[in-house]
C-alpha positions as CSV (number, residue, x, y, z in Angstrom):
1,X,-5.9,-16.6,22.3
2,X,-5.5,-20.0,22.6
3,X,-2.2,-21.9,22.7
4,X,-2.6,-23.3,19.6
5,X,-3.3,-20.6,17.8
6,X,-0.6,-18.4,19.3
7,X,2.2,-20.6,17.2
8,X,0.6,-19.9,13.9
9,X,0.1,-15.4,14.9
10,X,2.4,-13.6,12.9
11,X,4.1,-10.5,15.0
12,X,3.6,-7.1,13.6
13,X,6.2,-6.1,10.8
14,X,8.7,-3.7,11.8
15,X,8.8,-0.1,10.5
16,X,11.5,-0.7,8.2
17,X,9.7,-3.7,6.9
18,X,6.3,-1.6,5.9
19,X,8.6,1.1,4.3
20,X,10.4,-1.3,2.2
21,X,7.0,-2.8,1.1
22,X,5.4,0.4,0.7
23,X,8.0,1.4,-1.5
24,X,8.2,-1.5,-3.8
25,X,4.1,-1.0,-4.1
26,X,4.5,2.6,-5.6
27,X,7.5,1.3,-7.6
28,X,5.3,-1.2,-9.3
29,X,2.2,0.7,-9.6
30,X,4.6,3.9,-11.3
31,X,5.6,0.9,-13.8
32,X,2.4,0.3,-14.5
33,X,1.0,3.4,-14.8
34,X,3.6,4.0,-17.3
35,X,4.5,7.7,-16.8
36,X,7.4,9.8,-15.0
37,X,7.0,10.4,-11.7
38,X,9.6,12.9,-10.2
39,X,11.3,11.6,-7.4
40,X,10.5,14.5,-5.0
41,X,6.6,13.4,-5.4
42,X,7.6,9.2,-5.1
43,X,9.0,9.9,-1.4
44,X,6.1,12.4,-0.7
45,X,3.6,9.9,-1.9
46,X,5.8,7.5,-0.2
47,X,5.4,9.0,3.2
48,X,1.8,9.6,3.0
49,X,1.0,5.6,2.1
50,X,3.2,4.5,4.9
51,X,1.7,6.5,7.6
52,X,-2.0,6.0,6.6
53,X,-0.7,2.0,6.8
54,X,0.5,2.6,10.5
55,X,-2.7,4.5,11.3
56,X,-4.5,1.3,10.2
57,X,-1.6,-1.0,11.2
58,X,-4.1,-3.6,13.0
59,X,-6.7,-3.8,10.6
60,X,-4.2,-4.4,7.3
61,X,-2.1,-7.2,9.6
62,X,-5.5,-9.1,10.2
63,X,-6.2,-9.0,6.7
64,X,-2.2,-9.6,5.1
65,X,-3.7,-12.8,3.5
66,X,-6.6,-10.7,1.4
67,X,-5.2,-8.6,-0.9
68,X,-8.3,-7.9,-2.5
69,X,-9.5,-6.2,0.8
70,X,-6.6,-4.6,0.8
71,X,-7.0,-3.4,-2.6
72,X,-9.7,-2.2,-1.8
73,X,-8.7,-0.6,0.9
74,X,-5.9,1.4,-1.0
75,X,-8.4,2.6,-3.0
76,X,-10.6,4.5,-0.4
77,X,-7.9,5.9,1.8
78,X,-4.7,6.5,-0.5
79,X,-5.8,6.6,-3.9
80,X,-7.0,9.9,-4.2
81,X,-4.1,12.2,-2.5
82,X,-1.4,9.5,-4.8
83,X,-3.3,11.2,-7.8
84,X,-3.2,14.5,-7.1
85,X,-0.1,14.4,-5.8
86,X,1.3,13.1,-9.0
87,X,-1.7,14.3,-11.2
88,X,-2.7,11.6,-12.9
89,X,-6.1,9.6,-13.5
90,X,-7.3,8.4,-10.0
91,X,-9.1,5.0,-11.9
92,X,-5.7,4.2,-13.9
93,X,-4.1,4.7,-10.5
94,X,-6.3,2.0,-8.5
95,X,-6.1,-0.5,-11.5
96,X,-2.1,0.0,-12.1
97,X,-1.9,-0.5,-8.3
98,X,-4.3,-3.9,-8.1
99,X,-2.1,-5.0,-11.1
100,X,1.1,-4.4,-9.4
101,X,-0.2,-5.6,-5.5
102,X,-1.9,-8.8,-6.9
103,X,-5.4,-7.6,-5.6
């Protein structure tokens, strides 16, 4: 990297921080969705989005500034297990989520 560019890199978030976020994604998107979610199946779901986010921790920090990507990107590689974890529609899912991440 080049000097200058090396003042405007943004570090890694912490784990704590990617939790937090992670949470207040699924908190949206269960607002959205409009239906009860038991909250045995919000901290499963929970746990599975935040660990496929550290498995692609490199990938999602270059792209923080699109959230369509990421969007998009939620919809391949989390969607489905959310919806069968909580059993609901996987398409009402991936649009209450866009709605609720801004993507």
């Amino acid at each position: 990297m080049k000097p200058s560019t090396q003042k405007h890199a943004s570090a890694l978030p912490s784990a704590r921080k990617i939790k937090r976020a992670c949470e207040n994604e699924l908190y949206r998107t269960v607002k959205r969705l409009g239906v009860y979610i038991p909250k045995e199946k919000l901290d499963i779901a929970e746990k599975l989005y935040v660990q496929k986010v550290f498995l692609n921790l490199m990938w999602i920090h270059e792209n923080a500034s699109n959230r369509r990507l990421l969007s998009d990107w939620w919809d391949e590689n989390v969607s489905a297990e959310i919806a069968e974890l909580w059993d609901v529609n996987r398409e009402k899912l991936c649009a209450a989520f866009r709605d609720a991440f801004g993507g």
